[in-house]
N, CA, C and O of each residue as an XYZ file, in Angstrom:
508
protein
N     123.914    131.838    106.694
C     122.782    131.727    107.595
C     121.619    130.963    106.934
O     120.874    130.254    107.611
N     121.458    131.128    105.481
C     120.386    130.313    105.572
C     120.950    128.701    105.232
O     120.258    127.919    105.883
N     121.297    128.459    104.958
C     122.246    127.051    104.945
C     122.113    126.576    106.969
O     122.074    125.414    107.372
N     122.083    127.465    107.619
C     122.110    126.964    108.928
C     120.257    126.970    109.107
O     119.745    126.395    110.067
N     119.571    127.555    108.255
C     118.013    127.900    108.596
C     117.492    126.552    107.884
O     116.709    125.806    108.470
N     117.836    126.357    106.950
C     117.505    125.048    106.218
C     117.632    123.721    107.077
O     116.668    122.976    107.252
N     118.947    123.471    107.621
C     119.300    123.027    108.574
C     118.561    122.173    109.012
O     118.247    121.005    108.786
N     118.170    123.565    110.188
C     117.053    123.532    111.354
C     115.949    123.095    110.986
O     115.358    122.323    111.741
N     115.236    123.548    109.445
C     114.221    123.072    109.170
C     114.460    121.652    108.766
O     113.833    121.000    109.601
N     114.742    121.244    108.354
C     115.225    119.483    107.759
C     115.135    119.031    109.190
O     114.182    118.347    109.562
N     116.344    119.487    110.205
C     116.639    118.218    111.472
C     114.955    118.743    112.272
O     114.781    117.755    112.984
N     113.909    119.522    112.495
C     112.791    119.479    112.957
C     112.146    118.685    112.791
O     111.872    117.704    113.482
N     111.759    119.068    111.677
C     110.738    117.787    110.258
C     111.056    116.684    110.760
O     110.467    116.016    111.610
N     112.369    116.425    110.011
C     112.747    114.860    109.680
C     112.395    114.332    110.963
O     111.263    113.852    111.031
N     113.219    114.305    112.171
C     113.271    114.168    113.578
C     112.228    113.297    114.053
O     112.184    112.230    114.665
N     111.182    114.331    113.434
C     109.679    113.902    113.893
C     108.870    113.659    113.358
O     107.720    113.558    113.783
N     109.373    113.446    111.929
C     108.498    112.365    111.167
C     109.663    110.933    111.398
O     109.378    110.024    110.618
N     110.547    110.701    112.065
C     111.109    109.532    112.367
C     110.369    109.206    113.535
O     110.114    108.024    113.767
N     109.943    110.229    114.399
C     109.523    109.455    115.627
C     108.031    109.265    115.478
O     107.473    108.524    116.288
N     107.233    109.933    114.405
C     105.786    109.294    114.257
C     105.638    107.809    113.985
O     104.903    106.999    114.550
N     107.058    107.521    112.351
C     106.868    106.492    112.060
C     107.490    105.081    113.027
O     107.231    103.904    112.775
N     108.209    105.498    113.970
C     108.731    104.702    115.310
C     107.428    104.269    116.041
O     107.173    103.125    116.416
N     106.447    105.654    116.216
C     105.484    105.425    116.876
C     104.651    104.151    116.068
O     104.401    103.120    116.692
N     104.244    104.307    114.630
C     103.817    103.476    114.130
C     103.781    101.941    114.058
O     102.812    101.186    113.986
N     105.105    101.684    114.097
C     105.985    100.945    113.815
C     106.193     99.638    115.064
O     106.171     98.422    114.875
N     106.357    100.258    116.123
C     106.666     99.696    117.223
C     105.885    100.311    118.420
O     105.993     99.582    119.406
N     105.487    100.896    118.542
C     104.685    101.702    119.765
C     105.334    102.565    120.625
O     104.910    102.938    121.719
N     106.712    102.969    119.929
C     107.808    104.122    120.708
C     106.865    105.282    120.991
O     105.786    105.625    120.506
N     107.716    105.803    122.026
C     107.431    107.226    122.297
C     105.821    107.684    122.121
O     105.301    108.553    121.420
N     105.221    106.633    123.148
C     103.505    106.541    123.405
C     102.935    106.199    122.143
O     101.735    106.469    122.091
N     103.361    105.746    121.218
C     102.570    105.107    119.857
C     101.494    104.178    120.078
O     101.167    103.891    121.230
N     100.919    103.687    119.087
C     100.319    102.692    119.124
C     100.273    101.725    118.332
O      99.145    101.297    118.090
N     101.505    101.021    117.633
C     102.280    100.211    117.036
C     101.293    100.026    115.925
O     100.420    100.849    115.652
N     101.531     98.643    115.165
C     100.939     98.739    113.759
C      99.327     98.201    114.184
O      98.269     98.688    113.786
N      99.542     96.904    115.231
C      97.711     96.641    115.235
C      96.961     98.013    115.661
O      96.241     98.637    114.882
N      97.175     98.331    116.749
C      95.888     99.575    117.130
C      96.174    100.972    115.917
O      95.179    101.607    115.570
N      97.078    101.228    115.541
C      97.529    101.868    114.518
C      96.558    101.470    113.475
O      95.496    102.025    113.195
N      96.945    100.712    113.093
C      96.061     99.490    111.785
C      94.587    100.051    112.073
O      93.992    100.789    111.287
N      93.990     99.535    113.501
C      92.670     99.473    113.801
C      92.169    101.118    113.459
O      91.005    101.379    113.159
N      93.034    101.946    113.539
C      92.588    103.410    113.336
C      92.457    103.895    112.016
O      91.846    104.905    111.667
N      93.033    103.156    111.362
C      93.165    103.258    110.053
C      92.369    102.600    109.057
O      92.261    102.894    107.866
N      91.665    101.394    109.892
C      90.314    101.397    109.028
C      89.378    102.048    109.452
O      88.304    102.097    108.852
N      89.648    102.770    110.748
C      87.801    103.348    111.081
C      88.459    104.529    110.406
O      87.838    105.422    110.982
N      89.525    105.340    109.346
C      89.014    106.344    108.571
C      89.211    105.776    106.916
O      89.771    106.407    106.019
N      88.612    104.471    106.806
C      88.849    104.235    105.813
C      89.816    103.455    104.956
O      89.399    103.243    103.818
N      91.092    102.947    105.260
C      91.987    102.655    105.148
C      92.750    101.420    105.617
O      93.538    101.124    106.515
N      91.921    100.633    104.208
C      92.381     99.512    104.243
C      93.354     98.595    103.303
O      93.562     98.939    102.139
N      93.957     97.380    103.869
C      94.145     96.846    105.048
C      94.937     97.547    106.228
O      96.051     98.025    106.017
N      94.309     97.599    107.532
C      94.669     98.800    108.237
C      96.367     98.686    108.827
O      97.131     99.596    109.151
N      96.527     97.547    108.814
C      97.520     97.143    109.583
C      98.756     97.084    108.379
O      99.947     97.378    108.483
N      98.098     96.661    107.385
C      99.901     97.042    106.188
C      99.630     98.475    105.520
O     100.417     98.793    104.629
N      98.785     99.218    105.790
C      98.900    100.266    105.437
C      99.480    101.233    106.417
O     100.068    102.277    106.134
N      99.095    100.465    108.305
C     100.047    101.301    109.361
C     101.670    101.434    109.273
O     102.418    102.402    109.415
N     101.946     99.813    108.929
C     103.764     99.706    108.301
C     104.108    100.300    107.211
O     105.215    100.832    107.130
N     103.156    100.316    106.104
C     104.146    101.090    105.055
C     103.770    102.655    105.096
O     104.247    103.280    104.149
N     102.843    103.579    106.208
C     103.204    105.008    106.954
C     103.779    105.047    107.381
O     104.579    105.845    106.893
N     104.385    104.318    108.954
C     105.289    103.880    109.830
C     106.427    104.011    108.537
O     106.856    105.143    108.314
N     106.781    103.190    107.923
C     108.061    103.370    106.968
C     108.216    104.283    106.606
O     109.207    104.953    106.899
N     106.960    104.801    105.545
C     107.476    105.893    104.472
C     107.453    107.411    105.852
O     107.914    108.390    105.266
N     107.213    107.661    106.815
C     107.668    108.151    107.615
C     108.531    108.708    108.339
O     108.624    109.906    108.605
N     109.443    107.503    108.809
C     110.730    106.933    109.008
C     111.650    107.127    108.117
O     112.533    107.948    108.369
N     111.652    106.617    107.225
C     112.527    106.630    106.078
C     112.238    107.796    105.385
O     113.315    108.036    104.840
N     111.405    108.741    105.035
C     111.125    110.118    104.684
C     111.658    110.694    105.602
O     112.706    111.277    105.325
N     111.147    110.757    107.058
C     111.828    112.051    108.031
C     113.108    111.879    107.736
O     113.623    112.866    107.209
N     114.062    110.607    107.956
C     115.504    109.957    107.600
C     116.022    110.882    106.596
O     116.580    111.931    106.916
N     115.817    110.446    105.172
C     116.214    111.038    104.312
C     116.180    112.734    104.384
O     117.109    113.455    104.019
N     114.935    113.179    104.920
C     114.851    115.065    105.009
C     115.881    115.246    106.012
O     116.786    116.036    105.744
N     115.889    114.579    107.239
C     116.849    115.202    108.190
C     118.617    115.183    107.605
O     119.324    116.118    107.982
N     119.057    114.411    106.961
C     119.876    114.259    106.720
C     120.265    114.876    104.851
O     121.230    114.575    104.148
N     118.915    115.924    104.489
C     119.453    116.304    103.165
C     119.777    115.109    102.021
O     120.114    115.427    100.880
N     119.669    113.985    102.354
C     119.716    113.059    101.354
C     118.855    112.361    100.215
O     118.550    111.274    100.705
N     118.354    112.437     99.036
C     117.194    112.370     98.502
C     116.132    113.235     98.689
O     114.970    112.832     98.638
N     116.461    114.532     98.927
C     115.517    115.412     99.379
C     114.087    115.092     98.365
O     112.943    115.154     98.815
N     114.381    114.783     97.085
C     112.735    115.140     96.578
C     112.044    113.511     96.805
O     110.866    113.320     96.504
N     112.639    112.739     97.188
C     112.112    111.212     97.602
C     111.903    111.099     98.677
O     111.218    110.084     98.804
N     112.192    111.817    100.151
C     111.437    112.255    100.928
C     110.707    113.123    101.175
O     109.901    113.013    102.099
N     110.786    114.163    100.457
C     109.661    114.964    100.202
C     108.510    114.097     99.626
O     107.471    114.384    100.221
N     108.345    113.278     98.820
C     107.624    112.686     98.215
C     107.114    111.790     99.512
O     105.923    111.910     99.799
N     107.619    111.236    100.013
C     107.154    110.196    101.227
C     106.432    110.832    102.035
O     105.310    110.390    102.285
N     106.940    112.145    102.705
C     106.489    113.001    103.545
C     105.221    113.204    103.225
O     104.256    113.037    103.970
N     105.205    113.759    101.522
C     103.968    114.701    101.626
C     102.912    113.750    101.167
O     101.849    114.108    101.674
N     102.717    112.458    100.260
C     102.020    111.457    100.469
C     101.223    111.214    101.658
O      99.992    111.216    101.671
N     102.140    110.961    102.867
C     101.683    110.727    104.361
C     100.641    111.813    104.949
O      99.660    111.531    105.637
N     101.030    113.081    104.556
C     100.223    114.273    105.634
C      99.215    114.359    104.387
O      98.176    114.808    104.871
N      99.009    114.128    102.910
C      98.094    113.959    102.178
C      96.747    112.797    102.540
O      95.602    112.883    102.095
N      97.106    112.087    103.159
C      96.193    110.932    104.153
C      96.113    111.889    105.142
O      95.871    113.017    104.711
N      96.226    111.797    106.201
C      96.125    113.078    107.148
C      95.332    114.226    106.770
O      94.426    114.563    107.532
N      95.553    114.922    105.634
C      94.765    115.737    105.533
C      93.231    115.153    105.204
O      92.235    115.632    105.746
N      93.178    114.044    104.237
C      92.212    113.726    103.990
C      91.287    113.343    105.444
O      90.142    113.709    105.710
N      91.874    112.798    105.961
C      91.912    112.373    107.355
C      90.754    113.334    108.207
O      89.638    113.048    108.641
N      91.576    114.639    108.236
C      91.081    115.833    108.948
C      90.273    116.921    108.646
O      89.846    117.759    109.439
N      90.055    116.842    107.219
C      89.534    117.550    106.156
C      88.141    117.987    106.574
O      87.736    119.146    106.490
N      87.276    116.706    107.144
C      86.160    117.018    107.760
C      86.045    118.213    108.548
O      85.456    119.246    108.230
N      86.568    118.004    109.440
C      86.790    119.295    110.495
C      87.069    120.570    110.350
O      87.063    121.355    111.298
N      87.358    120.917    109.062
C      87.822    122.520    108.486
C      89.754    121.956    108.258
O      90.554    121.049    108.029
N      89.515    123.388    108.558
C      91.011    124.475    109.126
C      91.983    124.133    109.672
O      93.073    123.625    109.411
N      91.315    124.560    110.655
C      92.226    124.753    112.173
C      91.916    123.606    112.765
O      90.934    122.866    112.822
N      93.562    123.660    113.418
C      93.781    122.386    113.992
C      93.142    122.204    115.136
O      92.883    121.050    115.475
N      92.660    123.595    116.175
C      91.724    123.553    117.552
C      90.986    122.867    117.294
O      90.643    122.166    118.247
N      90.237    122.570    115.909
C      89.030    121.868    115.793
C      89.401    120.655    115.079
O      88.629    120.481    114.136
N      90.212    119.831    115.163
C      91.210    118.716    114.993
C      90.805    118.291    113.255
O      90.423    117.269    112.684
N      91.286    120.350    112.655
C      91.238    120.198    111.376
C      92.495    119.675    110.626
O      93.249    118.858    111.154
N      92.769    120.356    108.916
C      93.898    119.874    108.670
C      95.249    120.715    108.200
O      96.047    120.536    107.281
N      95.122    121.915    109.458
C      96.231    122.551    108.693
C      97.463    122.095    109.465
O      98.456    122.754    109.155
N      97.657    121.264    110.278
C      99.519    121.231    110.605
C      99.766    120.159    109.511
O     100.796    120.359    108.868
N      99.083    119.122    109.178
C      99.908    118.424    107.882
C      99.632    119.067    106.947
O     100.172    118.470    106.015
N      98.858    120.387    106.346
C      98.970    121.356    105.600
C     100.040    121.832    105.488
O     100.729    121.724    104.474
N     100.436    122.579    106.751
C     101.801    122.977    106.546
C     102.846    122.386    106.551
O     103.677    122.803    105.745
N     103.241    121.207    107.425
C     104.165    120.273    107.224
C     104.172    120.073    105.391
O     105.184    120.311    104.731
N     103.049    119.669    104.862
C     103.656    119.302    103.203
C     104.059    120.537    102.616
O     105.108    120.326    102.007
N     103.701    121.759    102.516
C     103.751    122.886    102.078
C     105.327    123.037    102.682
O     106.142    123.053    101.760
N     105.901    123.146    103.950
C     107.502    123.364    104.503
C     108.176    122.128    103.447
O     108.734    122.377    102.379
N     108.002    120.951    103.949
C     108.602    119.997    103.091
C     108.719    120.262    101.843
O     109.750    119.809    101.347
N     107.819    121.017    100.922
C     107.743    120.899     99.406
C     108.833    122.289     98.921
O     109.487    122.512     97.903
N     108.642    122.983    100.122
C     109.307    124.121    100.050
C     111.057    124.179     99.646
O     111.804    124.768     98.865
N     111.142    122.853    101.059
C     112.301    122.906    101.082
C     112.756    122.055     99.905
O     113.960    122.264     99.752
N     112.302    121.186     99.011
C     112.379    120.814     98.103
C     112.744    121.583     97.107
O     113.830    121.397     96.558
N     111.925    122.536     96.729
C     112.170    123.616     95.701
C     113.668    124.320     95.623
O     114.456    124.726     94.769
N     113.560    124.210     97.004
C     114.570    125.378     97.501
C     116.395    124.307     97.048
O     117.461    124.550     96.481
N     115.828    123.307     97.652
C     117.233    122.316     98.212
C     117.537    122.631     99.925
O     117.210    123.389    100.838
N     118.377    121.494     99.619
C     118.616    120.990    101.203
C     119.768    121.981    102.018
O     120.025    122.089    103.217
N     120.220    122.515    101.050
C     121.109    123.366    101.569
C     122.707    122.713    102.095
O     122.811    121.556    102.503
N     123.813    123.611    102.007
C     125.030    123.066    102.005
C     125.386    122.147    103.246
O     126.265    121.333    102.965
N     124.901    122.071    104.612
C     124.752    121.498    105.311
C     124.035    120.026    105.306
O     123.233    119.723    106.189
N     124.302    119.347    104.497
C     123.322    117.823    103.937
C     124.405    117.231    103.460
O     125.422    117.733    102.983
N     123.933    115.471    103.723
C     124.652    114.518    102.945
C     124.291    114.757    101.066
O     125.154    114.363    100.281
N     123.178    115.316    100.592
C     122.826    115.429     99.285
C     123.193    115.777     98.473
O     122.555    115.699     97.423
């Protein structure tokens, strides 16, 4: 059972850190591809906004990739938690809680990710 709990946690994550960085990337699934992406990313700082939207969009993508599939677990962990480390910085202003569009879901997203790191990917993985 926990080999099936691990699982679940990897194909969640990963899943949807593939479809943020899709969003990034190309403007899938209501995104806002790399220019308006880009453009958001210098009004928090973060420049050049537009190659810094592609290589989130990537390390994203290719992080959720690797977690969902147990493969390189601590090199997507590493991608992952890089990403919600911007994010947090991101949200940091705001507190906490996310009602107040603070920074604890990429809090916890890096904290699950790092977890599952520690832990391993479990027998269910290409890894």
């Amino acid at each position: 059972m926990i080999n099936l709990g691990l699982l679940m946690i990897r194909l969640v994550i990963g899943v949807s850190f593939m479809g943020h960085g899709l969003q990034k990337l190309f403007g899938w699934f209501k995104g806002y591809g790399p220019k308006e992406t880009g453009a958001r990313m210098e009004s928090f700082g973060f420049k050049p906004g537009v190659m810094i939207a592609v290589l989130v969009g990537l390390a994203e993508f290719i992080g959720g990739l690797l977690f969902a599939t147990g493969y390189l677990t601590k090199i997507a962990t590493a991608l992952i938690v890089i990403t919600m480390l911007g994010a947090i910085k991101v949200h940091m202003p705001n507190g906490y809680w996310i009602d107040k569009g603070g920074f604890e879901y990429p809090f916890v997203l890096a904290v699950v990710t790092l977890a599952i790191a520690f832990i391993g990917p479990g027998a269910f993985s290409i890894g």
